[in-house]
LOLO-939038 format. One record per residue (C-alpha): residue number from 1; residue in three letters; x, y, z. Coordinates in Angstrom, 1 decimal. Layout:
residues N
<node i="NUM" aa="ALA" u="X" v="Y" w="Z"/>
...
***
This chain:
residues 358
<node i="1" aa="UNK" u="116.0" v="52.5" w="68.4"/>
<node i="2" aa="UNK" u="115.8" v="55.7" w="70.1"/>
<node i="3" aa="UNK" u="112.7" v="57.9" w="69.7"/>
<node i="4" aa="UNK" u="112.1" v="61.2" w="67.7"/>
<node i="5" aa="UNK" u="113.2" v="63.8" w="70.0"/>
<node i="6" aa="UNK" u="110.4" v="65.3" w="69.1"/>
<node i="7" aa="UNK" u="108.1" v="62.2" w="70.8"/>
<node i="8" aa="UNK" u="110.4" v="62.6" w="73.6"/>
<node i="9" aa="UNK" u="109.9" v="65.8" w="74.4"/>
<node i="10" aa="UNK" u="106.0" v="65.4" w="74.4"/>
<node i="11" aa="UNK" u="106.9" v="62.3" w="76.7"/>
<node i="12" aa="UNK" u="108.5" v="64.5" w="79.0"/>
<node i="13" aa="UNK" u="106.1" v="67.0" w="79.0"/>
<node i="14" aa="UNK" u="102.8" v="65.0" w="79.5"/>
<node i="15" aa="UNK" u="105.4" v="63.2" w="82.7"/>
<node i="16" aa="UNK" u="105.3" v="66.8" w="84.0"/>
<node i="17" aa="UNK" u="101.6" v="67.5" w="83.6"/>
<node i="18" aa="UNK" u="100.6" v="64.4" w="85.3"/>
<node i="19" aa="UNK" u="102.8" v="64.6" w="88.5"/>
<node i="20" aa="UNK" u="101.0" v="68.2" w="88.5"/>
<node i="21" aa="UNK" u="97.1" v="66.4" w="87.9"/>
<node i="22" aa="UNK" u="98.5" v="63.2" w="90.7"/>
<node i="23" aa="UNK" u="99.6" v="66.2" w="93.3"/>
<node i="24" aa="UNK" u="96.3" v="68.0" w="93.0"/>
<node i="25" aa="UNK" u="98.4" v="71.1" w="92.0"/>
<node i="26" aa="UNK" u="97.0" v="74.4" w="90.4"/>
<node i="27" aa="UNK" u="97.9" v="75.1" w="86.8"/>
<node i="28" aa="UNK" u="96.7" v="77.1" w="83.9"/>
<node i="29" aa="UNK" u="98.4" v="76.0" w="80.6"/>
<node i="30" aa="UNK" u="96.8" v="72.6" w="80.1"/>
<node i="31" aa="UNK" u="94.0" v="70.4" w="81.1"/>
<node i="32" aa="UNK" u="93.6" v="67.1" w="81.2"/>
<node i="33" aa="UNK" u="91.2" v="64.5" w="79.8"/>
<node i="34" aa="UNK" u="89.6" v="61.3" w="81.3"/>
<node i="35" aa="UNK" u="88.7" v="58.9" w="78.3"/>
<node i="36" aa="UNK" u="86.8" v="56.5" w="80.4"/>
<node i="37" aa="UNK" u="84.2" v="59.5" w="81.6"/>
<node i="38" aa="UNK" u="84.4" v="61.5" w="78.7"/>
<node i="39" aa="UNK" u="85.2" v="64.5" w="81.0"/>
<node i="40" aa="UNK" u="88.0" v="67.2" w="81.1"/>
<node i="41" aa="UNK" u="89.0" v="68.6" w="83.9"/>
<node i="42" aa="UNK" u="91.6" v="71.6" w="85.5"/>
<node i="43" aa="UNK" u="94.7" v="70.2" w="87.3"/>
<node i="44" aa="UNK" u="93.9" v="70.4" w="90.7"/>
<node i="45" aa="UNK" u="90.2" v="69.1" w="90.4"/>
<node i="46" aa="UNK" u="89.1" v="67.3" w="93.6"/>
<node i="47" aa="UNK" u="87.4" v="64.4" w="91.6"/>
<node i="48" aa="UNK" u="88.7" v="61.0" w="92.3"/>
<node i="49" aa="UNK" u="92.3" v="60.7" w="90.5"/>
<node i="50" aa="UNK" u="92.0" v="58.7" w="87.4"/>
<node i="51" aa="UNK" u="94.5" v="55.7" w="86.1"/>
<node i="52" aa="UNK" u="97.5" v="57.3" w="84.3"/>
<node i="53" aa="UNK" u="96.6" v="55.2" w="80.6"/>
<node i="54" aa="UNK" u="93.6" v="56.8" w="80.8"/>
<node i="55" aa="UNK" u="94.5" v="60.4" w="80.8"/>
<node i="56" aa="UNK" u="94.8" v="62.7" w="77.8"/>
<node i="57" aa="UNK" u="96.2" v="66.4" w="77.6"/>
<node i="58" aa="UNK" u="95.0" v="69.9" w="76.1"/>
<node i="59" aa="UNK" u="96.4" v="72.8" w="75.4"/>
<node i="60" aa="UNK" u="92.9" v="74.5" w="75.8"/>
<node i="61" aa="UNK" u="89.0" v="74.1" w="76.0"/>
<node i="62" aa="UNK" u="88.6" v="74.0" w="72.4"/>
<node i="63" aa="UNK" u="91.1" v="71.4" w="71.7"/>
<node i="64" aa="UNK" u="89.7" v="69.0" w="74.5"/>
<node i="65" aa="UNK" u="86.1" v="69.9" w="73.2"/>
<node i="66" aa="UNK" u="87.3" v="68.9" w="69.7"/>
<node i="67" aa="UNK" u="88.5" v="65.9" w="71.2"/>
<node i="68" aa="UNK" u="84.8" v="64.8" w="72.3"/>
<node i="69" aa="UNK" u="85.4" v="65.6" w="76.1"/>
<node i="70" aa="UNK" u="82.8" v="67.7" w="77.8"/>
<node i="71" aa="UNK" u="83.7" v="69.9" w="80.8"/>
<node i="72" aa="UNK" u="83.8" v="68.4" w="84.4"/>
<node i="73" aa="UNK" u="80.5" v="69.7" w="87.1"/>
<node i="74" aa="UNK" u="82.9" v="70.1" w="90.0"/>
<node i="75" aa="UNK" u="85.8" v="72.0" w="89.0"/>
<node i="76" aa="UNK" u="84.5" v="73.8" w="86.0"/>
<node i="77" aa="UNK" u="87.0" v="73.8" w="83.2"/>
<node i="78" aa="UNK" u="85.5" v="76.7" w="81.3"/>
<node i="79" aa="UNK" u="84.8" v="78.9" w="84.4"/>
<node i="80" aa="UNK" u="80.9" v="79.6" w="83.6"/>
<node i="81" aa="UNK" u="79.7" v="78.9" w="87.2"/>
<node i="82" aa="UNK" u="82.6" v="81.0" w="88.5"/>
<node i="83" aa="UNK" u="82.2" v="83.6" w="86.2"/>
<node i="84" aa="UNK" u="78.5" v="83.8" w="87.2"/>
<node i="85" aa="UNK" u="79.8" v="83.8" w="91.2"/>
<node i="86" aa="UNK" u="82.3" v="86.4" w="90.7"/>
<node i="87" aa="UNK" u="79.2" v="88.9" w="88.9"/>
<node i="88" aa="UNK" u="76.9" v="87.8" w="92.2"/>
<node i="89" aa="UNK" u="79.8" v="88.2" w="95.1"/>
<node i="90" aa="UNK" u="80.2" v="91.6" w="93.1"/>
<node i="91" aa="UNK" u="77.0" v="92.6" w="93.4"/>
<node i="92" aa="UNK" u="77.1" v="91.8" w="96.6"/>
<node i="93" aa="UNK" u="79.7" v="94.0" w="97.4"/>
<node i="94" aa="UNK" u="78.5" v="96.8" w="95.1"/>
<node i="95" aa="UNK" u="75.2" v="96.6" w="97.9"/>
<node i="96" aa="UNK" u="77.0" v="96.2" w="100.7"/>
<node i="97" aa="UNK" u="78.7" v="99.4" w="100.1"/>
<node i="98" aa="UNK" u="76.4" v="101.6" w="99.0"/>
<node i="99" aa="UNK" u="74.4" v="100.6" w="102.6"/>
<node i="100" aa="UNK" u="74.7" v="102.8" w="105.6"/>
<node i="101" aa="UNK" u="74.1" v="99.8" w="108.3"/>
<node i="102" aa="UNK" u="75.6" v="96.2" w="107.9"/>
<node i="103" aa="UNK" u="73.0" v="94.2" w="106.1"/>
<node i="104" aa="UNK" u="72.1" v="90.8" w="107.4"/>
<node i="105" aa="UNK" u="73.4" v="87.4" w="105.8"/>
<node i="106" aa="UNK" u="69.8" v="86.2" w="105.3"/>
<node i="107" aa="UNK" u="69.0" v="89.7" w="103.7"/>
<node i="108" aa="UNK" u="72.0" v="89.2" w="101.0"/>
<node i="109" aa="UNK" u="71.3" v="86.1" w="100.4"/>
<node i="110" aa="UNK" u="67.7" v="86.0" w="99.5"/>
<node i="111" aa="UNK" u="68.7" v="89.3" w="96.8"/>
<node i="112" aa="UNK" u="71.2" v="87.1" w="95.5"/>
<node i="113" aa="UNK" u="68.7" v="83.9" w="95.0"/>
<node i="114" aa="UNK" u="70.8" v="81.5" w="96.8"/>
<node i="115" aa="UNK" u="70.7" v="79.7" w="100.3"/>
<node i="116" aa="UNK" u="72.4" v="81.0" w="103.4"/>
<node i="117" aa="UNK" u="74.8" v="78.4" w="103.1"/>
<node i="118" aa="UNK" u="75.4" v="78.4" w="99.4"/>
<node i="119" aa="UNK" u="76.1" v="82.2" w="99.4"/>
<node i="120" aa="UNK" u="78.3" v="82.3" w="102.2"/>
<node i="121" aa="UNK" u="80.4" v="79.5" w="100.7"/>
<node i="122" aa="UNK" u="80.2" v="81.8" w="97.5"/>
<node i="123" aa="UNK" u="81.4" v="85.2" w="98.8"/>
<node i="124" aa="UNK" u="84.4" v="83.6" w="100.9"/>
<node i="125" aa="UNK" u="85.7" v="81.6" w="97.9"/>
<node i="126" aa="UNK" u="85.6" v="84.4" w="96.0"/>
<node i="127" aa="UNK" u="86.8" v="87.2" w="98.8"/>
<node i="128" aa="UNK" u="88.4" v="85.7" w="101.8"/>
<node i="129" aa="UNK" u="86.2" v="86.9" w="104.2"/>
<node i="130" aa="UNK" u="82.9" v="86.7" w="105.8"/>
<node i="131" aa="UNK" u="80.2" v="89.2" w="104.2"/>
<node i="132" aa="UNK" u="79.8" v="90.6" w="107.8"/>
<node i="133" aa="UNK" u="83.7" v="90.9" w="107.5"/>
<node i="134" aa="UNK" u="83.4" v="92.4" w="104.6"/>
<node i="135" aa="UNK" u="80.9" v="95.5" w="105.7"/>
<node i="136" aa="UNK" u="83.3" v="95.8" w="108.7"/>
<node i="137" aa="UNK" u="85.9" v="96.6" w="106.3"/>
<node i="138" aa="UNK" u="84.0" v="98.9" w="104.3"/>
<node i="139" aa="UNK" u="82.9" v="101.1" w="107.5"/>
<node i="140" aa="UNK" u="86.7" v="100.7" w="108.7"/>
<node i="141" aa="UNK" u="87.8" v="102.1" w="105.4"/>
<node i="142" aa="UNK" u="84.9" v="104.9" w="105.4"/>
<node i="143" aa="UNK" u="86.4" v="105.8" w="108.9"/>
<node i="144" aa="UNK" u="90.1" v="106.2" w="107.9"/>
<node i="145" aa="UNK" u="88.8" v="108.5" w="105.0"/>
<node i="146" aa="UNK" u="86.9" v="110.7" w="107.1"/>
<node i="147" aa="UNK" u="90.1" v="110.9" w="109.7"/>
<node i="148" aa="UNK" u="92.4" v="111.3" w="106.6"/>
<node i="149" aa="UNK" u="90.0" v="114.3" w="105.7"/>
<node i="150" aa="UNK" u="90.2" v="115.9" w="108.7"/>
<node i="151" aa="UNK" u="86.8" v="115.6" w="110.1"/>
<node i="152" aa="UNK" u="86.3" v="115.0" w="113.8"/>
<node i="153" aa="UNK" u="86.7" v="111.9" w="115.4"/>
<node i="154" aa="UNK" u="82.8" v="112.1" w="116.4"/>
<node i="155" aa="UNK" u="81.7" v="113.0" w="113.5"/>
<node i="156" aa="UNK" u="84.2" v="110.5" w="111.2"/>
<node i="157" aa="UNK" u="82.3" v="107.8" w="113.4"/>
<node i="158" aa="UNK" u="79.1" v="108.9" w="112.9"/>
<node i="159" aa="UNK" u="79.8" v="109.4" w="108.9"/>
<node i="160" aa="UNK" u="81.1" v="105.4" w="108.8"/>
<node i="161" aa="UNK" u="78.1" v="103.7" w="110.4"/>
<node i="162" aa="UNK" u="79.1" v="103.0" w="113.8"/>
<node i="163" aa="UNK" u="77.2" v="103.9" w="116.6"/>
<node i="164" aa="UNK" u="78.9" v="105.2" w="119.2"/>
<node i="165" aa="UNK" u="82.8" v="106.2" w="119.9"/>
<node i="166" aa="UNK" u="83.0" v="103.8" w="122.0"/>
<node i="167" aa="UNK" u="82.4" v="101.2" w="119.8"/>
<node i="168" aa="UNK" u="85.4" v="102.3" w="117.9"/>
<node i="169" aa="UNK" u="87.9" v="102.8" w="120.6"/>
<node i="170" aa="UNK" u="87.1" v="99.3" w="121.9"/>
<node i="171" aa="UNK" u="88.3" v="97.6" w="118.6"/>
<node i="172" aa="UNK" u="90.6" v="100.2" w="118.0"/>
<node i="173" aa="UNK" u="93.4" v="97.4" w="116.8"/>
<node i="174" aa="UNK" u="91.7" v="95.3" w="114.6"/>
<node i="175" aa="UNK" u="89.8" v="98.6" w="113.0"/>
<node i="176" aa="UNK" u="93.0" v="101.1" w="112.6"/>
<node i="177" aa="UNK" u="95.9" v="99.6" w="114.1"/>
<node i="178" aa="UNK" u="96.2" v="103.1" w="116.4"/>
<node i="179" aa="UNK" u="94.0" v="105.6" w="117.7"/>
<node i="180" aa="UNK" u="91.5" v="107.6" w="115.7"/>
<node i="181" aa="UNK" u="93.1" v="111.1" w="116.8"/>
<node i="182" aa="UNK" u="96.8" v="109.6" w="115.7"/>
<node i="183" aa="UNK" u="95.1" v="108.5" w="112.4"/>
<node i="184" aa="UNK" u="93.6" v="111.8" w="111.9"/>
<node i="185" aa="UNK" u="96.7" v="113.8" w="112.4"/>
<node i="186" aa="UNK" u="98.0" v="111.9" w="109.4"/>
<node i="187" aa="UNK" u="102.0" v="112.5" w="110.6"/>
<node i="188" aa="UNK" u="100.7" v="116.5" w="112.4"/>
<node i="189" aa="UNK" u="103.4" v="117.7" w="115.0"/>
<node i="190" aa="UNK" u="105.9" v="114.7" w="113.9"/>
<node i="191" aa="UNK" u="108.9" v="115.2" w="111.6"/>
<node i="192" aa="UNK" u="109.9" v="113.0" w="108.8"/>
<node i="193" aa="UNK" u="114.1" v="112.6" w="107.7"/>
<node i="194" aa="UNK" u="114.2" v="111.9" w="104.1"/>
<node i="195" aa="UNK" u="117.4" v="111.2" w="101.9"/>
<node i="196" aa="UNK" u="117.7" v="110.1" w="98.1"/>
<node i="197" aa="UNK" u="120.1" v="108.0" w="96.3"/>
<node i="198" aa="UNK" u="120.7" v="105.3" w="93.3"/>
<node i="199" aa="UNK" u="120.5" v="102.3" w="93.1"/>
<node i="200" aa="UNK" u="120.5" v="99.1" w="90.4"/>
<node i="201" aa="UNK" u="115.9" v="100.0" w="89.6"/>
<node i="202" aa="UNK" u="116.8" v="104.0" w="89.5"/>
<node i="203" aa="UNK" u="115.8" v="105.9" w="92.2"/>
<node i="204" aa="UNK" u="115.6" v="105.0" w="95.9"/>
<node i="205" aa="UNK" u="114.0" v="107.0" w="98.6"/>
<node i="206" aa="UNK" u="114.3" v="106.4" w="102.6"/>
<node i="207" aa="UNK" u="111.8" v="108.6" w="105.0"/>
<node i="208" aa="UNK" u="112.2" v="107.4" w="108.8"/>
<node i="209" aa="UNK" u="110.8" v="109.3" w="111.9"/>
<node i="210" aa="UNK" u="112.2" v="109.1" w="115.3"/>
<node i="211" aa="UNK" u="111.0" v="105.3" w="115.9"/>
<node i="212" aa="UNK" u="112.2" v="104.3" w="112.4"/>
<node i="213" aa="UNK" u="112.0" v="103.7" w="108.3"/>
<node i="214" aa="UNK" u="108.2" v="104.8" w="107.6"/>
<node i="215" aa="UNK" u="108.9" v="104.6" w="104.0"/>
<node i="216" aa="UNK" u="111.0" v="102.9" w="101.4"/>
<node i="217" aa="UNK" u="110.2" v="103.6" w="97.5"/>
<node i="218" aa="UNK" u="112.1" v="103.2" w="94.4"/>
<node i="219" aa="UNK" u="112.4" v="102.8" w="90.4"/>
<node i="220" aa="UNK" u="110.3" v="106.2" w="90.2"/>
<node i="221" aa="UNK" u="111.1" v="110.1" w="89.6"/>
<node i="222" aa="UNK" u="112.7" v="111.9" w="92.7"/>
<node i="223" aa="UNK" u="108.5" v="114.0" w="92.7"/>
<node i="224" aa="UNK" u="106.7" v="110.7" w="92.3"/>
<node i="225" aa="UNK" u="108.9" v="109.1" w="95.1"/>
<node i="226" aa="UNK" u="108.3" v="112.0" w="97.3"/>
<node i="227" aa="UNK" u="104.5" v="112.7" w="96.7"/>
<node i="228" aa="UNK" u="103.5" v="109.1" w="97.6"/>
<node i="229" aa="UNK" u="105.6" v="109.7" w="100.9"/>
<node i="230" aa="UNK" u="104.1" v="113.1" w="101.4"/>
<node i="231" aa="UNK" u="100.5" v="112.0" w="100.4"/>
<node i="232" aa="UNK" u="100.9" v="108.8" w="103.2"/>
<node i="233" aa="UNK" u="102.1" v="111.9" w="105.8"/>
<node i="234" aa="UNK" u="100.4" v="114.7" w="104.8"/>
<node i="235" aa="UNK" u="100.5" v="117.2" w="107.8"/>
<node i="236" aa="UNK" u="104.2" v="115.7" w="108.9"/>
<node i="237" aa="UNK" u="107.2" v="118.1" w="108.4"/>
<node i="238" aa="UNK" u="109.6" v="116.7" w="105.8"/>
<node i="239" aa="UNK" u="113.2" v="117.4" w="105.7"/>
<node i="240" aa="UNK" u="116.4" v="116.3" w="103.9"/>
<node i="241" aa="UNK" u="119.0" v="114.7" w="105.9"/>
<node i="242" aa="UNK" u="121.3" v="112.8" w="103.8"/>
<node i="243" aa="UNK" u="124.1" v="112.7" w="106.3"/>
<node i="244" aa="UNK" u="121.6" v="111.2" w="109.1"/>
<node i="245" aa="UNK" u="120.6" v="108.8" w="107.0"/>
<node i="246" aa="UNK" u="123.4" v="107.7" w="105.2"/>
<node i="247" aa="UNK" u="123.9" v="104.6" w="107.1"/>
<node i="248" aa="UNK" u="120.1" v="103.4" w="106.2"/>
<node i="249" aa="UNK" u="121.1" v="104.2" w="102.4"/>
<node i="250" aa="UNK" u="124.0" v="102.1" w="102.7"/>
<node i="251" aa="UNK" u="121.8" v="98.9" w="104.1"/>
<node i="252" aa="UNK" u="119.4" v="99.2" w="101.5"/>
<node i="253" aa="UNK" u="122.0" v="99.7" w="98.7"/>
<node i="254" aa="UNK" u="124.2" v="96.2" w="100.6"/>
<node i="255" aa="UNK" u="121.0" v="94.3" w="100.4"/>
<node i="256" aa="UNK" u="120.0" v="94.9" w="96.4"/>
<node i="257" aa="UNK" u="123.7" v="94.3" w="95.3"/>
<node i="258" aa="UNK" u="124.1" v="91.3" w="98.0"/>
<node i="259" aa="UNK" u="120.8" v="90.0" w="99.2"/>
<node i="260" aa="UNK" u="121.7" v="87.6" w="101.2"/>
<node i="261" aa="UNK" u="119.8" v="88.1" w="104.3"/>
<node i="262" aa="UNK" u="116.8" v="90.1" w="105.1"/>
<node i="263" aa="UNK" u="117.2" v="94.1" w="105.3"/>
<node i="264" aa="UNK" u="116.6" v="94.4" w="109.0"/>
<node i="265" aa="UNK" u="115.8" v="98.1" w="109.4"/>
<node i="266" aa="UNK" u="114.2" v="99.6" w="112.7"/>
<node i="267" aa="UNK" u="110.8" v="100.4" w="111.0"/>
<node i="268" aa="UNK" u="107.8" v="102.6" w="112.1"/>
<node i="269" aa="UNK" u="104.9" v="100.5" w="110.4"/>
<node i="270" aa="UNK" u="101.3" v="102.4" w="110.3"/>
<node i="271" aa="UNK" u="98.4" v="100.1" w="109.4"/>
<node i="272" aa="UNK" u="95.5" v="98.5" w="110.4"/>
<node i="273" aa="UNK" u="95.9" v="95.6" w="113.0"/>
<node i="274" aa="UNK" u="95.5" v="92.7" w="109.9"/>
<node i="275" aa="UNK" u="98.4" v="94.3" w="107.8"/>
<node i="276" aa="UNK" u="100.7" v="94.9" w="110.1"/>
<node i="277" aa="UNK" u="100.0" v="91.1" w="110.9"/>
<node i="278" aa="UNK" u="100.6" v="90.2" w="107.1"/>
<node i="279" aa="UNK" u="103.8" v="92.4" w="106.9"/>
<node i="280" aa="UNK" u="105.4" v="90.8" w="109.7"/>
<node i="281" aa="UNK" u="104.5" v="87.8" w="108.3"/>
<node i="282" aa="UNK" u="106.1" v="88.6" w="105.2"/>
<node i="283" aa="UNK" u="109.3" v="89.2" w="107.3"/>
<node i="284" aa="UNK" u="109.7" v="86.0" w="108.2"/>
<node i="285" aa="UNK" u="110.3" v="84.7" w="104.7"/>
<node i="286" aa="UNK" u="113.8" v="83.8" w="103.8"/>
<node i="287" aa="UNK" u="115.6" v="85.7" w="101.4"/>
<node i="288" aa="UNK" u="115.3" v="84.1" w="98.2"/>
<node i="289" aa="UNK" u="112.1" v="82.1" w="98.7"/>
<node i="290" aa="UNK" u="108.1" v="82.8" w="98.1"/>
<node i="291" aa="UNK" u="105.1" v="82.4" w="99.8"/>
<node i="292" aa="UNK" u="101.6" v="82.2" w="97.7"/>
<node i="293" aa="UNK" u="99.0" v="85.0" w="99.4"/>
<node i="294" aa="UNK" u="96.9" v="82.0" w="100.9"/>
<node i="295" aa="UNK" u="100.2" v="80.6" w="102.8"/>
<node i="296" aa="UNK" u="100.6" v="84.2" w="104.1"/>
<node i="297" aa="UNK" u="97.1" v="84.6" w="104.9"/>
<node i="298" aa="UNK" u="97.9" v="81.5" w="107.1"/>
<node i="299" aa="UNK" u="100.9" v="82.8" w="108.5"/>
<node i="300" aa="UNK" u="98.9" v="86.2" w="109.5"/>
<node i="301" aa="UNK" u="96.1" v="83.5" w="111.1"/>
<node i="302" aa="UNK" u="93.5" v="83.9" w="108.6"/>
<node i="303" aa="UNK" u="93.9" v="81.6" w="106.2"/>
<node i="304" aa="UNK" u="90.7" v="82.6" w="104.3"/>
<node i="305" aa="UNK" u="91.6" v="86.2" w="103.8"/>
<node i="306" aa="UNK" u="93.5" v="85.9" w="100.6"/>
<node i="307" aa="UNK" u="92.4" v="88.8" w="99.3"/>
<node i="308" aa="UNK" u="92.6" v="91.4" w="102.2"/>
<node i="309" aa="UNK" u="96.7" v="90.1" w="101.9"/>
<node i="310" aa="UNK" u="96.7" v="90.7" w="98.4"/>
<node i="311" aa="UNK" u="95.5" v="94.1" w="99.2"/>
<node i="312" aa="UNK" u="98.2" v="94.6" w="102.6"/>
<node i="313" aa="UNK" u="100.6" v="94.0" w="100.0"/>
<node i="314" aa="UNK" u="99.9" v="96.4" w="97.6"/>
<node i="315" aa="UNK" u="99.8" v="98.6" w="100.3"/>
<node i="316" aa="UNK" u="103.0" v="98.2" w="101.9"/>
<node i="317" aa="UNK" u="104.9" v="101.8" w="102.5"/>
<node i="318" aa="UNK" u="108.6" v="100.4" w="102.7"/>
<node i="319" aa="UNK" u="109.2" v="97.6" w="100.2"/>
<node i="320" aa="UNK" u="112.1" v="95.5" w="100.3"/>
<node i="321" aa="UNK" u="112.2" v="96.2" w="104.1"/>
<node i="322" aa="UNK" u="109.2" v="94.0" w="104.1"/>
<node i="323" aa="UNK" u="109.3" v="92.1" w="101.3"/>
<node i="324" aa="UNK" u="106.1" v="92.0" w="99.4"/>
<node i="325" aa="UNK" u="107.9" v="90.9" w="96.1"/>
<node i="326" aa="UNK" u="108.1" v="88.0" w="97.9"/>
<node i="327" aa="UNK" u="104.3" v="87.1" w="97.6"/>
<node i="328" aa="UNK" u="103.2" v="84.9" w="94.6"/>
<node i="329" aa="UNK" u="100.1" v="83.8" w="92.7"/>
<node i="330" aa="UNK" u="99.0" v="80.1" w="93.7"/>
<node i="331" aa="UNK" u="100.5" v="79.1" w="90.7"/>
<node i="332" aa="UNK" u="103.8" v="80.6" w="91.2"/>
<node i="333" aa="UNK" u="103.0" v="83.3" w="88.9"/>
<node i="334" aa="UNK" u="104.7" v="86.9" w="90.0"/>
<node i="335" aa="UNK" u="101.1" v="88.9" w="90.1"/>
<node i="336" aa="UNK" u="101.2" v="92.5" w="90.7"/>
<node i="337" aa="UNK" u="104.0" v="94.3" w="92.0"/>
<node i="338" aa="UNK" u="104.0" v="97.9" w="93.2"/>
<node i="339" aa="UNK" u="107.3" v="98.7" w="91.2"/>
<node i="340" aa="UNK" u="106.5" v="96.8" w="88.6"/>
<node i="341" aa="UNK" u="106.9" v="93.0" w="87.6"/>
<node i="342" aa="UNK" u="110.4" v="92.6" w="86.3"/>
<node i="343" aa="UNK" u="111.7" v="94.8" w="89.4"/>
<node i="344" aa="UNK" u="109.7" v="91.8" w="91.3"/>
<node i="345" aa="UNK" u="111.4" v="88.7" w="89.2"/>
<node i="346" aa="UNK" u="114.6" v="90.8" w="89.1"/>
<node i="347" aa="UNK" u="114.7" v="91.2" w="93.1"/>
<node i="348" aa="UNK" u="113.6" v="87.7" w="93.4"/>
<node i="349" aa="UNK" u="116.5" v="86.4" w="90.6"/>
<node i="350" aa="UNK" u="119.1" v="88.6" w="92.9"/>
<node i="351" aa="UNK" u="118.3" v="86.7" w="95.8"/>
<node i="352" aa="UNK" u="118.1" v="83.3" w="94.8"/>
<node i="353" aa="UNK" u="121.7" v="83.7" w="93.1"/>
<node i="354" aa="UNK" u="122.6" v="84.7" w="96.5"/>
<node i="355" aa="UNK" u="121.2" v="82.3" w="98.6"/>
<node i="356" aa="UNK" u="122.7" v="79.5" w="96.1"/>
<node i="357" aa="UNK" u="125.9" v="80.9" w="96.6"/>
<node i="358" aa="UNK" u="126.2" v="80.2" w="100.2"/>
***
C-alpha cells in the first residue's frame, strides 16, 4: 500500500533537511531536534552529529520550544549570544571611529568586558578582519575623503591619523591601490568617452578612458547613470562618443542576450589594493556559476575578510564586466545587488540557460 502523498512529501522533505544537518551545511528555514539531549540546534552546528532516528524537525524556535527542546550552548539557535556580539563589535567600531590614533587591542577589549582572546575571536567573526585592520581601514577611508575633497596630500595625511607621508607612500598599494596625488585628482587632466544604449534591464551606460572600460551601469535613468559616473570622476572631461564605442556596446549587448562566456573588456579598474584583488577574483568565475563572499575572500587571499568583499562588491564601477551578481549569501541566497535583486537572479537565470546549452 502506497503512502499518502501527503506523508511522502514530508518524507522527502525531512531526507533533504538531514543530508543538509549530516553535511554540516548552513540553512535558515528549519532546525533540527535531538530527542536524546533534549536540544535543538541550526543545521550546520559543530556538535557531534546525532543518529538519524533520533532527529526531529522545526519550522521555527517556537515550534521546537513547544516540542520541549531547549536551544543548543554552541551554535545558538535563537541568536541571543550573537545578537549581544553583533551590539559589542558595533560599539567597538562606533569607538574605533570616532578615535584619532589606533587604539590598542588590550584597550578595546577591557571597554568591552571580555578577554583579549575572546574579543578578538568576537570582532573577526563578526567583521572579517582584525580590529587593528579595521582602524587601518577607517584612516584609509578618512584619507581617500580628504583627497576626494581636494585637500592637500600633506594635509589629507595629517587629517586621517598617520604620521608622516611617508608612511603613506610606503603602503601606497594596500592603502589606495595608486598614488595619493592620482587619487586626489579624481579623473583631473584625463578624458572619459561615454556612449548610451538599450538593453534587456533598460538603460546601459559604457564610460572608458584611454586604458579602458572605467564604468559599466545599467537598469537606471540616462541622469542617474551618468551622475554615478560623473560623481566616481569628478574633475575628468566627459564626452559622448557613440561611434568610438560602438564596438564595446555591442560586447556588452552579445553577452546579456548570449552569456556564454565572460565579457572580457580592456578595463581601467581604480580601487584600493584589496578590491582590485576581489574583482579579479570575481573574474575568474565561470559564467553561470557562484561563489559565496567567504569563497571569494579566499580566492582574494583573505579568507576572513568576508565583509570588506561584501563591501568591494557593492562597490564595483563596471558590473557585468566583473561580475559581482555572481557573489552569493552562504546559504545561496542572492543578497544585495547594486541593480537590484531580480536583475541579479535574472543575469544569473540568463547564464545558466546558456551554459546548459552547450
Amino acid at each position: 500500500m502506497r503512502a499518502p502523498s501527503h506523508l511522502a512529501a514530508m518524507s522527502t522533505l525531512d531526507d533533504t533537511r538531514w543530508d543538509l544537518v549530516r553535511r554540516r551545511a548552513p540553512a535558515a528555514d528549519f532546525l533540527y531536534g535531538v530527542a536524546t539531549m533534549g536540544i535543538y540546534c541550526r543545521p550546520g552546528c559543530p556538535a557531534k552529529l546525532p543518529h538519524r532516528a533520533n532527529v526531529r524537525f522545526f519550522a521555527d524556535v517556537p515550534a521546537a520550544e513547544a516540542a520541549g527542546f531547549r536551544p543548543c550552548r554552541r551554535c545558538d539557535p535563537r541568536g541571543e549570544r550573537a545578537a549581544l556580539a553583533r551590539e559589542v563589535v558595533r560599539d567597538a567600531c562606533a569607538f574605533i571611529e570616532a578615535e584619532e590614533t589606533i587604539p590598542s587591542l588590550d584597550r578595546l577589549a577591557a571597554r568591552a568586558g571580555y578577554s583579549r582572546f575572546h574579543f578578538l575571536r568576537m570582532f573577526k567573526d563578526h567583521t572579517g578582519l582584525t580590529p587593528r585592520s579595521y582602524a587601518e581601514g577607517v584612516r584609509a577611508r578618512r584619507l581617500q575623503a580628504a583627497l576626494h575633497g581636494g585637500a592637500r596630500v600633506a594635509d589629507a595625511v595629517t587629517q586621517a591619523g598617520f604620521g608622516s607621508e611617508s608612511r603613506v607612500y610606503e603602503h601606497t598599494g594596500r592603502l589606495l591601490g595608486m598614488t595619493p596625488g592620482a587619487l586626489r585628482r579624481r579623473g583631473a587632466g584625463e578624458t572619459i568617452r561615454t556612449a548610451f544604449a538599450d538593453c534587456p534591464f533598460g538603460r546601459l551606460l559604457v564610460g572608458a578612458t584611454e586604458k579602458g572600460v572605467c564604468f559599466l551601469g545599467f537598469a537606471e535613468p540616462d541622469e542617474a547613470l551618468m551622475g554615478d559616473l560623473r560623481q566616481r570622476f569628478s574633475y575628468a572631461s566627459v564626452v559622448a562618443d557613440d561611434a568610438g564605442l560602438a564596438g564595446t556596446l555591442r560586447q556588452v549587448l552579445d553577452f546579456l542576450s548570449e552569456p556564454k562566456a565572460g565579457l572580457d573588456l580592456p578595463l581601467d579598474l581604480r580601487g584600493t589594493a584589496f578590491q582590485l584583488r576581489v574583482w579579479e577574483a570575481l573574474r575568474r568565475i565561470p559564467a553561470g556559476e557562484t561563489r559565496s563572499y567567504a569563497q571569494l575572500a579566499g580566492m582574494a587571499g583573505a579568507p576572513a575578510a568576508v565583509r570588506a568583499v561584501a563591501r568591494s562588491c557593492a562597490v564595483n564601477p563596471v558590473s557585468l564586466a566583473v561580475p559581482c551578481h555572481r557573489a552569493v549569501g552562504a546559504d545561496g541566497s542572492l543578497t544585495g545587488y547594486r541593480w537590484g535583486i531580480p536583475r541579479k537572479q535574472a543575469l544569473l537565470a540568463r547564464e545558466r540557460a546558456a551554459a546548459g546549452a552547450k
